[in-house]
N, C-alpha and C positions, 0 to 999 in steps of 0.2 A: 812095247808101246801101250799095252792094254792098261800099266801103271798109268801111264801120261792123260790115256782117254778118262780115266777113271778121276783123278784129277781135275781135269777140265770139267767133267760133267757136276763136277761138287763145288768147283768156281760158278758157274754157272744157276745151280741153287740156290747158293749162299747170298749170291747178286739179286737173283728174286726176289727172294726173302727177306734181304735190305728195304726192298724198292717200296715193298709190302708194308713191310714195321715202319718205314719212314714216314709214307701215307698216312697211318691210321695214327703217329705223332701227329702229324700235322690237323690232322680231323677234330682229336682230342684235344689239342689246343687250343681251337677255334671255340669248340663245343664247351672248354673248360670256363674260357673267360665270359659265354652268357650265361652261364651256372653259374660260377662265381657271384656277377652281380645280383642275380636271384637270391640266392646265398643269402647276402648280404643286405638286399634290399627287404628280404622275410625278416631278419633280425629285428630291424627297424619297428618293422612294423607289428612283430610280438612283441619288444620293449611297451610300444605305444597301448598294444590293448589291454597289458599286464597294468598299465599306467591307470587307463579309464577302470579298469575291473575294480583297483587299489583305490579307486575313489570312490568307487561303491563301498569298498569292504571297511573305509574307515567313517562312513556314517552310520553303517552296522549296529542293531544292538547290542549287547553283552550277550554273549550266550549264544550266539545265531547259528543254527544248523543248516545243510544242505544235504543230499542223500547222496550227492557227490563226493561233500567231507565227511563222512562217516569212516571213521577208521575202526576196524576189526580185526582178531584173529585170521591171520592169513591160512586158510588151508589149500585155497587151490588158487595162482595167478594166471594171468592171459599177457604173454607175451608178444610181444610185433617187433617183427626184424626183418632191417631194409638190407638188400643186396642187391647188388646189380642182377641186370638183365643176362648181360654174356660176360667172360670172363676175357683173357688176355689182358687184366691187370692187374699183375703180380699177388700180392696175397691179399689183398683186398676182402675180396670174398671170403675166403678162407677166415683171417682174422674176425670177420662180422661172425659164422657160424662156430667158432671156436668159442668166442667169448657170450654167446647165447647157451650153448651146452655148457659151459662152466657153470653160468649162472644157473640153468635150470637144476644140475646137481647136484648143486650146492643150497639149493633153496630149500630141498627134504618137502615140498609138499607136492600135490599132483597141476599138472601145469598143461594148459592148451598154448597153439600157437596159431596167430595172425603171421602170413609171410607176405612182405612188395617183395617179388624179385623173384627171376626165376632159379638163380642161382641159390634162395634160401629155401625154395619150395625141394630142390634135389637135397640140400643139407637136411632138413624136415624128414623127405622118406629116407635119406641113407643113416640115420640118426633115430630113426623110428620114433619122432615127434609126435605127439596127439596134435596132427593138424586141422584147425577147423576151419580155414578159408585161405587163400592164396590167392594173391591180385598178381597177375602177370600180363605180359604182350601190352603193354603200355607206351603212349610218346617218350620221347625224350622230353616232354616237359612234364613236369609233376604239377603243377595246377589243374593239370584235365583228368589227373587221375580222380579214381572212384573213394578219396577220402574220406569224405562226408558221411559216406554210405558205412563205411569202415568205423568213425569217430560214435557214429548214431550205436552202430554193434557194441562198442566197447562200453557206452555208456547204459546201456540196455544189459548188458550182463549184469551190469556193475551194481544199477539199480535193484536187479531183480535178486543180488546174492547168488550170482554163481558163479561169480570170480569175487576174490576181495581184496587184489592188486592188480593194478595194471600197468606195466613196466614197457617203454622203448629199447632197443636197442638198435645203434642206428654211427654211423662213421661220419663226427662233428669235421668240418672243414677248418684248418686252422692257418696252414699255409700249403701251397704247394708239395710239398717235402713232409711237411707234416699233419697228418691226417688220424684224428683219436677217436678211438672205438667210442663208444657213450652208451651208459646203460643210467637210464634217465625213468622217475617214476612218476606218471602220467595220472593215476588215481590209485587212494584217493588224493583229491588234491590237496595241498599243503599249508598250513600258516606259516609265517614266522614273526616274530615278537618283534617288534621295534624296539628303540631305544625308550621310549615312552610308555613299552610292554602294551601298545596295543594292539591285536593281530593283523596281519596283513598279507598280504599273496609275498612271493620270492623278489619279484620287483621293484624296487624302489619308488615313492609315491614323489610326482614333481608335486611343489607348492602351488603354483596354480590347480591341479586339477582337484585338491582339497576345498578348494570354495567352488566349487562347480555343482549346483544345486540338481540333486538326482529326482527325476519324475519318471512314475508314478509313484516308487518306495524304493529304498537304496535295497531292500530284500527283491523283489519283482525286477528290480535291473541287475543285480549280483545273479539272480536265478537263471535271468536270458542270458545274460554273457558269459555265465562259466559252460556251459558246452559249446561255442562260440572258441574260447578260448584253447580250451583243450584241443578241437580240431587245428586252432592255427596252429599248435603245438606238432602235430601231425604233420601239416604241409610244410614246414618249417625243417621236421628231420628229413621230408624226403626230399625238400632241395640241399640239407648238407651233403645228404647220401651220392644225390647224382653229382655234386660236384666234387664230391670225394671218391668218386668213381671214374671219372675223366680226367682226374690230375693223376688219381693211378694209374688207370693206360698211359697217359701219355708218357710217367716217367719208367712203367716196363719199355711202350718200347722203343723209347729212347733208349734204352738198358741193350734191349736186341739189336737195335739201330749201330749199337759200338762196338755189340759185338761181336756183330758181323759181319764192322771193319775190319775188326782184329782178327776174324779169322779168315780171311781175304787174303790178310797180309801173310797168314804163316801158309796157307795153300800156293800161294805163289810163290816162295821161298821153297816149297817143296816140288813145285811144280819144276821150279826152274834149275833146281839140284839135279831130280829125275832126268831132264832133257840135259843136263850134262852130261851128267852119267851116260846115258845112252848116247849121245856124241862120242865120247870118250872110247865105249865098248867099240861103235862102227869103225873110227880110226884103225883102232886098233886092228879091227878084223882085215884091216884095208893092208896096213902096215905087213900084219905077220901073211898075206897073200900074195904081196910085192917081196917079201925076203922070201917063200917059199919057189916063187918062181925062179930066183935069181941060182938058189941054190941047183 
């Protein structure tokens, strides 16, 4: 019978442990869909100020510098990498600190790190990163976070020359199911040429916001709004992250959730073979006690 107890007590678990992992689906689900539209509703509104920036940068002069655009010899970058807070979903984390040590190994120059998360803060010392700030213990909403404070650092290095890249990496939301690592370069910031080869941020410029007459100087408004930009840049990856963090939990433990059915179902199949068996054996004991008397 000590088989049988033994059994029971691992039904008994396994039923917890359901109850558990079903819960923290459920949680993560709720939690996923107002990330999500955060998500999605930052998209929006990076598009928009990538738009207004782009009507700055095409009334621009020829030639126009910023100390932001300044590109240089990369000898040393400052990386930022979002991870979650706790872990129990699936490789989530893992994948975000795998593909930051790729990168920094592969970059051959000497490299600091910015970490959100506590889970990249433990990747950092088990990894023996040159870490130089870690934002953890945070809401679950990334609006309240300390970005600002963070966007001000980065562009303060960046200024001073003593990074002369500045790279995201961070886990873009795309569906449900699929969820893509992103290593995204933050400064310096970027042109690219239109069809007309005249420079322009990554965004595409609407037609209206081309006649949209810039005061006090289209340089003076390009100035204030490209760190402006960058930050939204910032709050933007840490709303993918958490929403790419709660559609991971929820499809680990969904994952646990099945199967834990599945193993429900074969401890009961064993349970109930066991208690045959043992039926069986007492019989028996019963039987050969009844012909021994008889004898």
């Amino acid at each position: 019978m000590s088989g049988l107890k033994a059994i029971r007590r691992r039904l008994s678990s396994v039923k917890n442990t359901k109850q558990i992992t079903r819960a923290m689906k459920l949680v993560s689900a709720a939690k996923l869909k107002r990330a999500q539209e955060a998500a999605v509703g930052g998209r929006k509104f990076s598009v928009k100020m990538a738009e207004v920036l782009n009507s700055a940068i095409s009334q621009l002069p020829e030639n126009v510098s910023h100390p932001l655009t300044e590109v240089r010899p990369v000898k040393r970058k400052a990386y930022v990498v979002f991870s979650g807070e706790r872990g129990l979903c699936g490789g989530y984390n893992t994948n975000i600190a795998k593909a930051a040590q790729n990168s920094h190994l592969a970059s051959g120059t000497e490299n600091v790190f910015f970490v959100v998360g506590k889970r990249a803060e433990s990747a950092a010392n088990r990894l023996s990163w040159d870490l130089k700030k870690a934002y953890t213990g945070f809401s679950e909403n990334p609006a309240t976070w300390p970005l600002n404070e963070l966007g001000s650092q980065l562009v303060s290095l960046y200024e001073n020359k003593e990074v002369d890249e500045v790279v995201m990496i961070y886990t873009k939301f795309i569906t449900t199911m699929n969820l893509e690592v992103t290593e995204e370069r933050l400064l310096p910031f970027s042109f690219a040429k239109s069809a007309s080869g005249q420079e322009t941020s990554e965004a595409v410029v609407d037609a209206s916001l081309k006649k949209i007459k810039v005061e006090p100087s289209a340089e003076e408004v390009f100035s204030s709004l490209l760190p402006v930009v960058l930050k939204t840049k910032l709050f933007q990856s840490a709303f993918e992250a958490k929403a790419c963090e709660h559609a991971a939990r929820m499809t680990a433990m969904d994952s646990a959730t099945r199967n834990a059915d599945e193993l429900t179902e074969k401890l009961l199949l064993f349970y109930n073979r066991a208690r045959q068996r043992a039926i069986t054996a007492e019989l028996l004991d019963i039987l050969g006690g009844a012909e021994a008397q008889k004898s």
